[in-house]
N, CA, C and O atoms as a Maestro MAE file, in Angstrom:
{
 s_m_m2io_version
 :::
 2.0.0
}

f_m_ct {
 s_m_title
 :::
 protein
 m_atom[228] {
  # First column is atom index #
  i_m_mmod_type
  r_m_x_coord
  r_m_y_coord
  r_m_z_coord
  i_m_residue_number
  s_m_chain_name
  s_m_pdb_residue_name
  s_m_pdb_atom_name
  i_m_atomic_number
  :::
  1 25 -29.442 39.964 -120.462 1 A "UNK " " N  " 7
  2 3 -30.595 40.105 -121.321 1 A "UNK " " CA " 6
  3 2 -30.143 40.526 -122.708 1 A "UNK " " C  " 6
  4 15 -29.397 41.502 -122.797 1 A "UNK " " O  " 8
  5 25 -30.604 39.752 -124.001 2 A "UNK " " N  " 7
  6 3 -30.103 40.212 -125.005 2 A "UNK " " CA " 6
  7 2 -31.196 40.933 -125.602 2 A "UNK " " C  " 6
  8 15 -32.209 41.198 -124.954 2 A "UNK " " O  " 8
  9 25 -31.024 41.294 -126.926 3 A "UNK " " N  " 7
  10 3 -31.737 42.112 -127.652 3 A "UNK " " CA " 6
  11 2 -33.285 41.735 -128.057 3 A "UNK " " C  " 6
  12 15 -34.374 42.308 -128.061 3 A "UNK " " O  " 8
  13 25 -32.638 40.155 -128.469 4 A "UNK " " N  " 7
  14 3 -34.008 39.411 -129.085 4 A "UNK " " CA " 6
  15 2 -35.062 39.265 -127.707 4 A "UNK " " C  " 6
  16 15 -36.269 39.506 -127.708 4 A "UNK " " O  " 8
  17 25 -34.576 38.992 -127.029 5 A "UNK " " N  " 7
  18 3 -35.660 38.286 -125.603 5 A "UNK " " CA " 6
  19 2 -36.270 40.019 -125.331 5 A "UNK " " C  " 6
  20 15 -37.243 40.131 -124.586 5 A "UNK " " O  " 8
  21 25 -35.921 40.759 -125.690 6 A "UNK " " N  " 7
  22 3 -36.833 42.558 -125.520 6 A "UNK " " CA " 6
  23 2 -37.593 42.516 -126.557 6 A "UNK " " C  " 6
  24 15 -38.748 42.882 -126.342 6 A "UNK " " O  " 8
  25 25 -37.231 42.046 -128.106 7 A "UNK " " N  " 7
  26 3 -38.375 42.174 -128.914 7 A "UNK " " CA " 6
  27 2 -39.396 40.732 -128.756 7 A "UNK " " C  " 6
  28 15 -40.528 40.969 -129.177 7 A "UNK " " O  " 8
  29 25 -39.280 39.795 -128.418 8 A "UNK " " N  " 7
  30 3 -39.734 39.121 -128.074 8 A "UNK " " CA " 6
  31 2 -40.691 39.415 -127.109 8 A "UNK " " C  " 6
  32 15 -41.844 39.392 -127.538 8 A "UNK " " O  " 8
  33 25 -40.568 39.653 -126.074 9 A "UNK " " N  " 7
  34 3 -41.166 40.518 -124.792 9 A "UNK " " CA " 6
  35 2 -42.507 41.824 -125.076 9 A "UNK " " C  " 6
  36 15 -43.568 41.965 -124.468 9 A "UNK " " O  " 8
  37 25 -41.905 42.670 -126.283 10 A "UNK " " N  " 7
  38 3 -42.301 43.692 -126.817 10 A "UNK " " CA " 6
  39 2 -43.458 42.828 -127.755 10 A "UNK " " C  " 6
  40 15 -44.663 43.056 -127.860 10 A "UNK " " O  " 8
  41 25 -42.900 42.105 -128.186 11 A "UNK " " N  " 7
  42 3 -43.911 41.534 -129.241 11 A "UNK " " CA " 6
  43 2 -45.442 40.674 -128.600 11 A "UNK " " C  " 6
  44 15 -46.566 40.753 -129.096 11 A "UNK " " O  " 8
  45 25 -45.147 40.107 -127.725 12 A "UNK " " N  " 7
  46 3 -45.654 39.294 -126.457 12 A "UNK " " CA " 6
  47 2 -46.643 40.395 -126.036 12 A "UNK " " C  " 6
  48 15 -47.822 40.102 -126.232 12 A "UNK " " O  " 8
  49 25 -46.399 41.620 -125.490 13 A "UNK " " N  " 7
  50 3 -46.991 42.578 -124.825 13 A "UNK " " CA " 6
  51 2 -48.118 43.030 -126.166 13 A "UNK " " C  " 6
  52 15 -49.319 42.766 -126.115 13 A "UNK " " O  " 8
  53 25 -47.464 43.745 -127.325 14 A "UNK " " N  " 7
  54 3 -48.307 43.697 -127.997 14 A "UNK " " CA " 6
  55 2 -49.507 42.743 -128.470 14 A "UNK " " C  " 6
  56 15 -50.696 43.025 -128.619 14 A "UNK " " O  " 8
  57 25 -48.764 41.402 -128.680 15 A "UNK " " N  " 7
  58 3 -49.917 40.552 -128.633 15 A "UNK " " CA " 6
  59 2 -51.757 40.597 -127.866 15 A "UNK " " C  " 6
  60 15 -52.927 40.694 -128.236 15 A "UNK " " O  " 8
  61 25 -50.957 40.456 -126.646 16 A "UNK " " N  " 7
  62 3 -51.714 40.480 -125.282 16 A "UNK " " CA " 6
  63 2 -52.638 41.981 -125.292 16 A "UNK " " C  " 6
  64 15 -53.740 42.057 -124.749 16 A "UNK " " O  " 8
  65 25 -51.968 43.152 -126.015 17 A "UNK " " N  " 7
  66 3 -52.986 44.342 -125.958 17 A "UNK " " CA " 6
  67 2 -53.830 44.081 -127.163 17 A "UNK " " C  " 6
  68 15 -55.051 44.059 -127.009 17 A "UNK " " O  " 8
  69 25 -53.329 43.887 -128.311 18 A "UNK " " N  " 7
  70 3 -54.524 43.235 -129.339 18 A "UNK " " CA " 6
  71 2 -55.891 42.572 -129.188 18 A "UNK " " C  " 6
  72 15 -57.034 42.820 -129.571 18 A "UNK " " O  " 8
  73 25 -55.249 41.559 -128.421 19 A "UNK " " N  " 7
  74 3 -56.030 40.623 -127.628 19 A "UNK " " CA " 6
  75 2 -57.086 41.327 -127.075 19 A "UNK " " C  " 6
  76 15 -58.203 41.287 -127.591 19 A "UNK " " O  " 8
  77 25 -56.787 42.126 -125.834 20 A "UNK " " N  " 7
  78 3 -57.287 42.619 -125.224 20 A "UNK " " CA " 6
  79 2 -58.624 43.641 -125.615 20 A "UNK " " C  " 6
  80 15 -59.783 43.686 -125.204 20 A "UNK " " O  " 8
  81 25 -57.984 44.290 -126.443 21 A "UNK " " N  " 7
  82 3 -59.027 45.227 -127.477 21 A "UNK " " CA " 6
  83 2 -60.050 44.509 -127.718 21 A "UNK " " C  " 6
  84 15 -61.216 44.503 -127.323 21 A "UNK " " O  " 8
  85 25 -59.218 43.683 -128.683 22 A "UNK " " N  " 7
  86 3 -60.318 42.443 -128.970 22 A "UNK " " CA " 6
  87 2 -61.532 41.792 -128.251 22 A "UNK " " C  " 6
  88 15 -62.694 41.639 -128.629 22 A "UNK " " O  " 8
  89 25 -61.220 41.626 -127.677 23 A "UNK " " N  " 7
  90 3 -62.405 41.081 -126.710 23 A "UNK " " CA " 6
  91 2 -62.882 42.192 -125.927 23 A "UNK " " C  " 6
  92 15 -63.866 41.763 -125.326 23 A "UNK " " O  " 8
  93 25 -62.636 43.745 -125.538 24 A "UNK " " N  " 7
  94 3 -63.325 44.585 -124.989 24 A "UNK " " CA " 6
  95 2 -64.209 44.788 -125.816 24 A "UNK " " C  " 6
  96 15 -65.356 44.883 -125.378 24 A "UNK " " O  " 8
  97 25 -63.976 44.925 -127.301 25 A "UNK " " N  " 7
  98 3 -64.936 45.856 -128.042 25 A "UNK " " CA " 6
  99 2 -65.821 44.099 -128.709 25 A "UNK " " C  " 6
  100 15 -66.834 44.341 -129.364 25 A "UNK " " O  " 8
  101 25 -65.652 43.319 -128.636 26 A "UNK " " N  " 7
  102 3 -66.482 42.203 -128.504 26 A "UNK " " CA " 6
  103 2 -67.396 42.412 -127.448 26 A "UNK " " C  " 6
  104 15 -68.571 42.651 -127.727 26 A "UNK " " O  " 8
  105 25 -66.983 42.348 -126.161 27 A "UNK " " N  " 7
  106 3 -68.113 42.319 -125.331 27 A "UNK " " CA " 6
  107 2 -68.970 44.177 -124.817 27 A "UNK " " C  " 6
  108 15 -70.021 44.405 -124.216 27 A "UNK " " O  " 8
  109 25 -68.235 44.850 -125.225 28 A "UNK " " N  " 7
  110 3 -69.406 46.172 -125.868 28 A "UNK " " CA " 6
  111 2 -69.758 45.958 -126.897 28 A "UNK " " C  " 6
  112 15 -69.766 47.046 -127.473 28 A "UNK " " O  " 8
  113 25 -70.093 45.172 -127.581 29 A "UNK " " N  " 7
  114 3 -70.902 45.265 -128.832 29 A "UNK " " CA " 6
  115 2 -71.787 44.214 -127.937 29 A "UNK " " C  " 6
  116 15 -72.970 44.554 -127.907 29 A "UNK " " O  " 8
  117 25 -71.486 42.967 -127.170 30 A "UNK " " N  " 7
  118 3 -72.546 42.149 -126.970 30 A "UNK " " CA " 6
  119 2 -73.443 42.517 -125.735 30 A "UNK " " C  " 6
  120 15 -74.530 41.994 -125.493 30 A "UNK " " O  " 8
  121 25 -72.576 43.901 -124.679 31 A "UNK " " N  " 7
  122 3 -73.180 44.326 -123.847 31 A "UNK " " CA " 6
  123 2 -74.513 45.518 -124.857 31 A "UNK " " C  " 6
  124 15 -75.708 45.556 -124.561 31 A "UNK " " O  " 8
  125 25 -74.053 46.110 -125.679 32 A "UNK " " N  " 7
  126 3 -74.866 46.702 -125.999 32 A "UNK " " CA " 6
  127 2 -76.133 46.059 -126.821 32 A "UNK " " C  " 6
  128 15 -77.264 46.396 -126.471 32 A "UNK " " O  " 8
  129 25 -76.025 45.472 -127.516 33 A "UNK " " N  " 7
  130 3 -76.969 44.434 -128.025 33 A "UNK " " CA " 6
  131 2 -77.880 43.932 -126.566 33 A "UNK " " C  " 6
  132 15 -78.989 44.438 -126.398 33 A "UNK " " O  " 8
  133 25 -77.510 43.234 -125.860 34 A "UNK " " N  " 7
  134 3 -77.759 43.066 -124.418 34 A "UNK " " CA " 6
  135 2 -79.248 43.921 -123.982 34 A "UNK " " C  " 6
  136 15 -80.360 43.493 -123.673 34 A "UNK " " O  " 8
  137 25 -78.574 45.636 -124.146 35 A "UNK " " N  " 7
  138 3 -79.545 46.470 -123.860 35 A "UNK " " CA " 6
  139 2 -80.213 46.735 -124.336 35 A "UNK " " C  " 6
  140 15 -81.365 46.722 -123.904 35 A "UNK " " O  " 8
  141 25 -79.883 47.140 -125.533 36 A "UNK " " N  " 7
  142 3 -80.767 47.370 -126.875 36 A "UNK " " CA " 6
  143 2 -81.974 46.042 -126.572 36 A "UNK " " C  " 6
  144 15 -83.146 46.381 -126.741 36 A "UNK " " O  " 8
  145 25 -81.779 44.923 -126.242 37 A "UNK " " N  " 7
  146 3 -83.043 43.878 -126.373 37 A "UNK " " CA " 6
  147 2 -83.880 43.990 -124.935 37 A "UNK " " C  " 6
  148 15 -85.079 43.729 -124.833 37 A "UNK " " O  " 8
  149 25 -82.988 44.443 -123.807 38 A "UNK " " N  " 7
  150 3 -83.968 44.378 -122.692 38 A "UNK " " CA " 6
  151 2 -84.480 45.599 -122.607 38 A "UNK " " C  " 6
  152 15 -85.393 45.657 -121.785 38 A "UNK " " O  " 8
  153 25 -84.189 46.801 -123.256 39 A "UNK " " N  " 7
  154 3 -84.650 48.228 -123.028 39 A "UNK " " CA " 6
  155 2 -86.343 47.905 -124.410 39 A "UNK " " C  " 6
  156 15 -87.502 48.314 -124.360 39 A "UNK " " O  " 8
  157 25 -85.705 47.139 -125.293 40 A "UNK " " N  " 7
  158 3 -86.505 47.519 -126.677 40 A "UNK " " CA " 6
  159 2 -87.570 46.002 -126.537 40 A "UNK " " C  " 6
  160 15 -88.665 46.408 -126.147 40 A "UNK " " O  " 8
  161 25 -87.587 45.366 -126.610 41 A "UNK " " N  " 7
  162 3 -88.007 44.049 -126.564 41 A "UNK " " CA " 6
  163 2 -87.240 43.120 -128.117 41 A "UNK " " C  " 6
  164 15 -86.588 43.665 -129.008 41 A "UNK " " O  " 8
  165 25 -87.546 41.824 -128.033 42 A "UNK " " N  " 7
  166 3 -87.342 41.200 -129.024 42 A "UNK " " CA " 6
  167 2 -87.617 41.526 -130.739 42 A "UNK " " C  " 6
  168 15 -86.891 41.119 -131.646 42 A "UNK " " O  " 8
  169 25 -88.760 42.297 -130.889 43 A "UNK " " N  " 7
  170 3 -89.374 42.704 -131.766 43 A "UNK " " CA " 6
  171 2 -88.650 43.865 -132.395 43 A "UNK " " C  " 6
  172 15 -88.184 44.028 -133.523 43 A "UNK " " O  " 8
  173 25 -88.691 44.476 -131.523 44 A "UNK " " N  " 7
  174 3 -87.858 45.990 -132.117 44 A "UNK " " CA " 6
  175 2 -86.444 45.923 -132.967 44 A "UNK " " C  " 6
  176 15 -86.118 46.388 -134.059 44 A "UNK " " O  " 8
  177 25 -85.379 44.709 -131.439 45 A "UNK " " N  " 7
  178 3 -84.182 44.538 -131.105 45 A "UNK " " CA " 6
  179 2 -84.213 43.657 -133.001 45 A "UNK " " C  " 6
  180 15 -83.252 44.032 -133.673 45 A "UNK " " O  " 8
  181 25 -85.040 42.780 -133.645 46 A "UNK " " N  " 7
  182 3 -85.078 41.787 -134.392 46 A "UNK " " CA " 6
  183 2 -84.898 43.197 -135.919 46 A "UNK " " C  " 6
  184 15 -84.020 43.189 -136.782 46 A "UNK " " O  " 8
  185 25 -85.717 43.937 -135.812 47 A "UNK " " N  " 7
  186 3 -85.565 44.581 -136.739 47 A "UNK " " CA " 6
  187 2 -85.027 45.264 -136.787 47 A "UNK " " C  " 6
  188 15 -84.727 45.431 -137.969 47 A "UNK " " O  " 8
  189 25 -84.367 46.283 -135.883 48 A "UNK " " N  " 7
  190 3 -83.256 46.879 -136.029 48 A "UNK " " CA " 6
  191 2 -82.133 45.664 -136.638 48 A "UNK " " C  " 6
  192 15 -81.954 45.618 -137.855 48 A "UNK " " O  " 8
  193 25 -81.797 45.220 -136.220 49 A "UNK " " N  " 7
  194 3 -80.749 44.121 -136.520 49 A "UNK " " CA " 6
  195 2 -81.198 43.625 -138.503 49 A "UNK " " C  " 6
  196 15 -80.432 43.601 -139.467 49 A "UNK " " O  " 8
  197 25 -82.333 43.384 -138.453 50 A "UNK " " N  " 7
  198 3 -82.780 43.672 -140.193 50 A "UNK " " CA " 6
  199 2 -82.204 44.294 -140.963 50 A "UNK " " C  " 6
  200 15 -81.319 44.112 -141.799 50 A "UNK " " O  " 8
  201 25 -83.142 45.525 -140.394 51 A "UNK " " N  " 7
  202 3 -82.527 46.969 -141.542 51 A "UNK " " CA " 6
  203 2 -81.039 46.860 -141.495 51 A "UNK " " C  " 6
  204 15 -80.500 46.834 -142.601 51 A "UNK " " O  " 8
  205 25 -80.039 46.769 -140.156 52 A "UNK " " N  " 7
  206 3 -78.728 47.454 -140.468 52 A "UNK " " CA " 6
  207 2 -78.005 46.080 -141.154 52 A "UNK " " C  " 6
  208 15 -76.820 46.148 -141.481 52 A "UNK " " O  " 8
  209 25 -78.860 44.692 -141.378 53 A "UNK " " N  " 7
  210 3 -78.070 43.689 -142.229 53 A "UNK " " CA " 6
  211 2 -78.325 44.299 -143.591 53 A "UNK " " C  " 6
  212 15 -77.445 44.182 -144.443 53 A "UNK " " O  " 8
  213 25 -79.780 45.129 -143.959 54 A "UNK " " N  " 7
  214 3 -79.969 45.088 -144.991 54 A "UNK " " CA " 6
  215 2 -79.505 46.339 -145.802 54 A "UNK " " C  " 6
  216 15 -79.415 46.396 -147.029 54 A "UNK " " O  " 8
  217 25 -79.222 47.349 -144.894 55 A "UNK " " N  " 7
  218 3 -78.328 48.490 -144.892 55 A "UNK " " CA " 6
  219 2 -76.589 47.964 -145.544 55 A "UNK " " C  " 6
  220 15 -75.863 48.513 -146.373 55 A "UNK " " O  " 8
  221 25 -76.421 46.816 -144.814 56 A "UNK " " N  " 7
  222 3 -74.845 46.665 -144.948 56 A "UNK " " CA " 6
  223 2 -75.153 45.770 -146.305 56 A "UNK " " C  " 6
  224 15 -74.130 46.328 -146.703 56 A "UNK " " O  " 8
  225 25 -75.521 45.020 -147.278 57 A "UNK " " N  " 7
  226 3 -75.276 44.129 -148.044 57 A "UNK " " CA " 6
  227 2 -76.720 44.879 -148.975 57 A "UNK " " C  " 6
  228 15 -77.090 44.387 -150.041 57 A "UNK " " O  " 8
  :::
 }
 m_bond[227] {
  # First column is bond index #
  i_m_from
  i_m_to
  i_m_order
  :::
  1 1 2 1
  2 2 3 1
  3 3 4 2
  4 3 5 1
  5 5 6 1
  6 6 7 1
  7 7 8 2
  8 7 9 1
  9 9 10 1
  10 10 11 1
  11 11 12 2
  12 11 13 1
  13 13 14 1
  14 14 15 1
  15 15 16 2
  16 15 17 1
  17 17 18 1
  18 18 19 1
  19 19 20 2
  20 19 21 1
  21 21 22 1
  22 22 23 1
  23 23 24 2
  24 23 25 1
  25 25 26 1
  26 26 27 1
  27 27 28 2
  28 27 29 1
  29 29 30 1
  30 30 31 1
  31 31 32 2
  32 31 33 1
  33 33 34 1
  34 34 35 1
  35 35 36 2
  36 35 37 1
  37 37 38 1
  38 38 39 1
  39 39 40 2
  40 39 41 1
  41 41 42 1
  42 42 43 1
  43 43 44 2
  44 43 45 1
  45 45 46 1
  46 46 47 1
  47 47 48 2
  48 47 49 1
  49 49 50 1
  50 50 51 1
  51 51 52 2
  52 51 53 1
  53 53 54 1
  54 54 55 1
  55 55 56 2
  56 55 57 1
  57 57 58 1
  58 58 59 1
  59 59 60 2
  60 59 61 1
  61 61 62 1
  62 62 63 1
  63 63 64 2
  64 63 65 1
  65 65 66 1
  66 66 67 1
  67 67 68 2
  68 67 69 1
  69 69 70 1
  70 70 71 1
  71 71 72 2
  72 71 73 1
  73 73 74 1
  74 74 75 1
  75 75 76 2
  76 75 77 1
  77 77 78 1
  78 78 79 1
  79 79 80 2
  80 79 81 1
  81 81 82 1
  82 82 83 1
  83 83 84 2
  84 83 85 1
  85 85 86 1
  86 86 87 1
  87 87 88 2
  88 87 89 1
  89 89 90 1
  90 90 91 1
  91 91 92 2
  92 91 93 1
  93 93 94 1
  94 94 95 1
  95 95 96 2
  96 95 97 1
  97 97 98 1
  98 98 99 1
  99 99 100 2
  100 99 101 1
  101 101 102 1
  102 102 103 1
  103 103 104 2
  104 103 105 1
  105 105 106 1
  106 106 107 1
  107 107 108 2
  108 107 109 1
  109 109 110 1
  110 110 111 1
  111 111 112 2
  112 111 113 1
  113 113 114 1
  114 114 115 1
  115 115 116 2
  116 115 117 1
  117 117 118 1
  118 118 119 1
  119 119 120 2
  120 119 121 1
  121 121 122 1
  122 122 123 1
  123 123 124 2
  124 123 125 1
  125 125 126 1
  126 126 127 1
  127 127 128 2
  128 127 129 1
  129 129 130 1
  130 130 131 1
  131 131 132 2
  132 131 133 1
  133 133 134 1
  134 134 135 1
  135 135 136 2
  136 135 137 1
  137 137 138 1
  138 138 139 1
  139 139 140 2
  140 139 141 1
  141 141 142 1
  142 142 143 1
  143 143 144 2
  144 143 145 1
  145 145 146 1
  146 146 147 1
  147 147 148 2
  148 147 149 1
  149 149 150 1
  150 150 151 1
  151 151 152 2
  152 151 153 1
  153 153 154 1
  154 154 155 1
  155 155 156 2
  156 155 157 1
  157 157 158 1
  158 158 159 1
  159 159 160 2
  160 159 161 1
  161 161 162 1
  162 162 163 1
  163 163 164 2
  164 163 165 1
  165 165 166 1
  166 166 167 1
  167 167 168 2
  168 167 169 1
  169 169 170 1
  170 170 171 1
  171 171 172 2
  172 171 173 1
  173 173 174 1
  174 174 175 1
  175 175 176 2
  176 175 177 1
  177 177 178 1
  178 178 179 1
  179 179 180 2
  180 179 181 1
  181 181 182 1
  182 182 183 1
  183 183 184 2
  184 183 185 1
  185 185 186 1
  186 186 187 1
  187 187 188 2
  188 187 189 1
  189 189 190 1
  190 190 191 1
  191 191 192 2
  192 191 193 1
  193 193 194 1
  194 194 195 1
  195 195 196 2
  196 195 197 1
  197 197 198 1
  198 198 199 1
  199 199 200 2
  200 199 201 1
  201 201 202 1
  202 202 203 1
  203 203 204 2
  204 203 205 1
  205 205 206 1
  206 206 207 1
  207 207 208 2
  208 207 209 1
  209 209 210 1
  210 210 211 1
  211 211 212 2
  212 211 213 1
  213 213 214 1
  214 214 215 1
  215 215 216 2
  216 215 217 1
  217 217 218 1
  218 218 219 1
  219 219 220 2
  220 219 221 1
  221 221 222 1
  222 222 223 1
  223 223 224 2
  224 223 225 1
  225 225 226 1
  226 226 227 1
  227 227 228 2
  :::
 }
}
């Protein structure tokens, strides 16, 4: 085993945890949205989502 095929490996692994993050905190944001609309209804869920577009810009 040489040096490169460990950072390679290392680099690979990191990849794959990036990744991973990635798409956890993707699907808690879409699980929570999720709830937020079946706890709140469409109406509520629509304007919250308003204000915090109109909050951000």
């Amino acid at each position: 085993m040489s040096i490169g095929s460990d950072i390679s490996k290392a680099e690979r692994q990191e990849r794959l945890i990036g990744r991973g993050l990635i798409v956890a905190a993707t699907l808690c944001l879409v699980g929570a949205g999720g709830l937020l609309w079946w706890r709140q209804g469409a109406a509520v869920f629509s304007d919250v989502v308003s204000s915090a577009l109109a909050w951000c810009f």
